[in-house]
N, C-alpha and C positions, 0 to 999 in steps of 0.2 A: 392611841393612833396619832402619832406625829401630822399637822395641820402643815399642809404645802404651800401655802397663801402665807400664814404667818412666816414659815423660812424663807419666803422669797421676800417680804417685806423686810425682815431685818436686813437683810444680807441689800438689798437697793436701799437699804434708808443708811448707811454705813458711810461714811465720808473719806474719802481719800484723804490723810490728813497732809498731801501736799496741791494735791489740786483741787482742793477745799471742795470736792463735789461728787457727791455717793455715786456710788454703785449703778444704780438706774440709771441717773443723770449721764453717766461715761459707756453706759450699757455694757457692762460686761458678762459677758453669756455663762449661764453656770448647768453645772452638772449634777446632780442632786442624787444619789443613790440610800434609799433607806434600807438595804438589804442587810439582815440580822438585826436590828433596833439599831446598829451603829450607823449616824447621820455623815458620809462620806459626802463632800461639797469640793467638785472644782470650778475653782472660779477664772475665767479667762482674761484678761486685760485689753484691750487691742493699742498698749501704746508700753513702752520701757520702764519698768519702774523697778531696779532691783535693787537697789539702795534700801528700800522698804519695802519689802515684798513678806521677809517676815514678820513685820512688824506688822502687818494688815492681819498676816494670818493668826499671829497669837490675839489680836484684838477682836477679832471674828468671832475664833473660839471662846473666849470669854464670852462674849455677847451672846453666842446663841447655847451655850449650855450654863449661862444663868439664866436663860428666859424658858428655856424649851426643858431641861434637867435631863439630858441624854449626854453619852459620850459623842463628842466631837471628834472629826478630821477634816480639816479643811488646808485646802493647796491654793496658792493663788502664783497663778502664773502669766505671762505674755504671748501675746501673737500678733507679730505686724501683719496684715496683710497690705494688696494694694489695694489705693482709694480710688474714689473718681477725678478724672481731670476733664480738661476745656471737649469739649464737642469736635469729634474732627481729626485731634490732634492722636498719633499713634502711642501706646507704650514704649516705652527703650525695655531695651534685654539687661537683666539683671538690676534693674533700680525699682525698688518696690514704689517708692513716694519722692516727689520734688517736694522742697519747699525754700521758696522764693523769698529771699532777706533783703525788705528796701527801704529807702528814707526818700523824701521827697527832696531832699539837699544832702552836701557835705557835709560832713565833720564835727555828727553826730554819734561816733563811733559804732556806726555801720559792720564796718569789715571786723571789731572788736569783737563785737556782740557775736557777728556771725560763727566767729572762730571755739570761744566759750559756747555757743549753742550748739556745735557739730560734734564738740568733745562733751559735753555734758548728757546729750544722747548717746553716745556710744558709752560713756561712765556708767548710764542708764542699763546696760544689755544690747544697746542695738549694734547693726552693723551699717559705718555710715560713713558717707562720701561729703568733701567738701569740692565748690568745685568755684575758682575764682574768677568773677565773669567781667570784672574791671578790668578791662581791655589797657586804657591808658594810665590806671594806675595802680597795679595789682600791689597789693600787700599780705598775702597770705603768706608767700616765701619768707616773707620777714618774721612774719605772728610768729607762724609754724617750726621756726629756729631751721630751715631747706635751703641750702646753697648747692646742691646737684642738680644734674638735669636728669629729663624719665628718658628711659630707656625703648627701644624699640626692639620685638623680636622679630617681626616680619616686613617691617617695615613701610606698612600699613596704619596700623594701630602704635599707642603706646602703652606703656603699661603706666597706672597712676602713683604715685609718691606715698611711701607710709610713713605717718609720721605719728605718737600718741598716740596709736590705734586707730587711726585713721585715715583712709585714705584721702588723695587731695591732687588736683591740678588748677595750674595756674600759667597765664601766656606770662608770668615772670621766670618760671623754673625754662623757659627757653630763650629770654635774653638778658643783658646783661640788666642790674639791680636798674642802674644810671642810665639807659637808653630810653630815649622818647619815643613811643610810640604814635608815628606821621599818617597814621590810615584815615582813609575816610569811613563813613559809616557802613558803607555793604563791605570791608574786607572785616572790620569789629563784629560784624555779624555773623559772616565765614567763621571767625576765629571760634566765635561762639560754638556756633552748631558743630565745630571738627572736635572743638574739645570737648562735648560733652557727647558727641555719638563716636570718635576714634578713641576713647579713653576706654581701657578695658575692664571696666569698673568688675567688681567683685561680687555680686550677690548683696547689694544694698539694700537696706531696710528704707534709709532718709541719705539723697543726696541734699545736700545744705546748697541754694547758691546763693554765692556772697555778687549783690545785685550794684553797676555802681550807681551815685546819687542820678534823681534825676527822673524824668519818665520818658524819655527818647529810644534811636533804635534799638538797643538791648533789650530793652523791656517793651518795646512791641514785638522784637521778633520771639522772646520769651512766651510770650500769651499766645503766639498764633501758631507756631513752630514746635514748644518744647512742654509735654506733657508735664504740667506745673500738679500736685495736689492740693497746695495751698500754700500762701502767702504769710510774711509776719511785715509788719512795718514798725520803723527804728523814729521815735521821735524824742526831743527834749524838752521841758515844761515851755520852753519859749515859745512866746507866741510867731516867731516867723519861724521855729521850725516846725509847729504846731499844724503853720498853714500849706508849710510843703507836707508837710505829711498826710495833709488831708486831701493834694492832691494824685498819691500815689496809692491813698484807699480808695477814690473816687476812678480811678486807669483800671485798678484788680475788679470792679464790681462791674465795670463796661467790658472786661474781656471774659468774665465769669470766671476767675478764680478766684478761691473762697479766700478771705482775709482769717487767719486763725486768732488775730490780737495785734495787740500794740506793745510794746515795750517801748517804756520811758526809761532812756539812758541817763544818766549825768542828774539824777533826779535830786539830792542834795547832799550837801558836804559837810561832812564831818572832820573837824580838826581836828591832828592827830597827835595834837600837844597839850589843848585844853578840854576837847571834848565838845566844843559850840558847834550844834549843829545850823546851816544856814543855808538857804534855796538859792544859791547863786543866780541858777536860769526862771524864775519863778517857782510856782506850787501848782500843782493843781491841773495842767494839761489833761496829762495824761489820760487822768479819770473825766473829765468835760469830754475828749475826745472820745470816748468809751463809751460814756452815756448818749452820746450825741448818735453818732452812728451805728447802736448798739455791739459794738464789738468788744470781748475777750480783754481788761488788761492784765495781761500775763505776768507784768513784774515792775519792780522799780530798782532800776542797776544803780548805787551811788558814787558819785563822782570820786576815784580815791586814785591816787600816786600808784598804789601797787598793783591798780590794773592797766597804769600806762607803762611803766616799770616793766610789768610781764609780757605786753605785747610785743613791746618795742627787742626784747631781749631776747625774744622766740621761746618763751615759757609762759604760756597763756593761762591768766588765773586760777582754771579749773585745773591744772596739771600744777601749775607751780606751791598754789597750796590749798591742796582741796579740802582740807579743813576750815578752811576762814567761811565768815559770814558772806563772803561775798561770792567765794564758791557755792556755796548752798543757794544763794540766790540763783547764778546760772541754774542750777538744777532742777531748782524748783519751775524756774520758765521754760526749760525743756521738757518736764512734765507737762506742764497745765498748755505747752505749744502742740505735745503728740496726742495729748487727749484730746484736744478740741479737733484734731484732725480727724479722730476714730469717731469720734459725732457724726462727722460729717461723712465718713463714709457709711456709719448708720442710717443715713437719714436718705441717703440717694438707693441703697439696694433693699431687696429681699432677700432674704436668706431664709437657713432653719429660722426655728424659732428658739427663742434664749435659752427656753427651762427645757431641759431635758431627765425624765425621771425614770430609775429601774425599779420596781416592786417585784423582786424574784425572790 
């Protein structure tokens, strides 16, 4: 007689080997059916991970029929649902999850990171919207290689830009590259709220918004107005960007949205002729800022030519060569950015309950 405590305990002691944290830990609900002595297991995810999905599954299999000595079939598969967000604030139609990309300053590759995080989730399995909320200086147009405008069918709504599998808007895809943007803050607000509620987004898993620097009106009217699921913030080992960064986690935890991590941008450089590696902006941020406020750090992006190279060119790393380390990098913080989210929506509902078993 197959022991149902022991199957559940391998299968939760199991480690994602990209977001370095089992099974339990990410809660993934599983399906257990012992019907004919053959131990059938599906295992559910609640965040994108197909890149390694079989690679979970053959390491499963090995694990539980060298310890258990039965024939194995195990499925490991995904499901986004939607999360929780702020209190008050309504769902939008067809976007399952926001999540909110900020830096407490410029020119920490903000809008970079955001672009690699929106493709690196959809590379993931999902289906996902970028939406560029930089009013005065949108740069997605450019990442994104988009010189057309969206179109309208009714003249109401527009329809959003595909680009890399990805959909996306941005207040640049309607003026010119070189036009200044004169508004004050309640028309940057308007612009805000037309383009993420007239945009005809598609059945979104994760809209991405790429947030500009800063904690002013965008990002109040983001926490009070726009069903956020969770936040990431963009910082550099420097210690002033450290400290703006500490004030845009300290703005998400006053408006209650969840901070899912940190990412430390520009984190150190490696020369691409000799090999010396060296911390240009310091060491060590990142993880002080992690420990400090217990939050998530999700990754460390390094400083390299061919992620400003790809931005700048409208072939963003994770598309231009997603073989490189630095694309796996993106990836891997797209992972360990949608699990910490599926935590968090663990932790706010009830539902079934995880283990589900047939004895027929």
């Amino acid at each position: 007689m197959l022991n149902l405590f022991q199957i559940e305990q391998l299968i939760h002691n199991y480690q994602d080997p990209v977001t370095l944290m089992t099974l339990g830990e990410v809660k993934a609900k599983l399906d257990i059916d012992l019907d004919k002595q053959i131990l059938n297991i599906v295992i559910t995810l609640g965040y994108p991970a197909k890149s390694y999905l079989h690679d979970m599954q053959s390491d499963l299999v090995n694990i539980l029929r060298g310890q258990l000595r039965v024939e194995v079939i195990v499925e490991v598969k995904s499901k986004i649902i939607k999360h929780r967000v702020q209190q008050g604030v309504a769902a939008l139609k067809d976007i399952k999850n926001i999540i909110a990309v900020a830096s407490g300053k410029g020119g920490v590759g903000k809008s970079t990171t955001s672009v690699n995080l929106a493709l690196s989730l959809a590379a993931e399995g999902a289906i996902v919207g970028l939406l560029d909320a930089d009013i005065y200086g949108p740069s997605q147009p450019r990442m994104l290689g988009i010189a057309q405008r969206p179109e309208s069918g009714d003249g109401k709504s527009i329809e959003p830009i595909e680009s890399y599998g990805i959909q996306s808007m941005s207040i640049g895809y309607l003026i010119d590259e070189e036009e200044p943007m004169i508004w004050r803050g309640p028309m940057v607000t308007q612009a805000l709220q037309q383009m993420l509620s007239d945009t005809n987004w598609r059945e979104l898993d994760y809209l991405v918004i790429d947030l500009p620097p800063g904690t002013g009106d965008i990002q109040l009217t983001l926490s009070q107005k726009v069903p956020v699921s969770g936040s990431v913030i963009i910082t550099t080992p420097q210690d002033i960007s450290l400290l703006d960064a500490r004030k845009a986690l300290k703005m998400f935890g006053k408006v209650k949205v969840p901070v899912l991590g940190i990412i430390e941008n520009m984190s150190t450089h490696i020369c691409n002729q000799c090999g010396y590696e060296e911390h240009l902006f310091g060491s060590g941020g990142g993880d002080e800022m992690s420990d400090q406020y217990g939050v998530k750090l999700l990754g460390k992006v390094p400083l390299d030519i061919e992620i400003r190279k790809g931005s700048d060119g409208g072939h963003p790393t994770v598309i231009n060569d997603p073989g490189s380390n630095i694309a796996h990098v993106y990836r891997a913080i797209a992972s360990r950015t949608a699990s910490q989210l599926a935590i968090q929506s663990e932790s706010f509902t009830t539902i079934l309950p995880n283990v589900f078993v047939k004895n027929d």
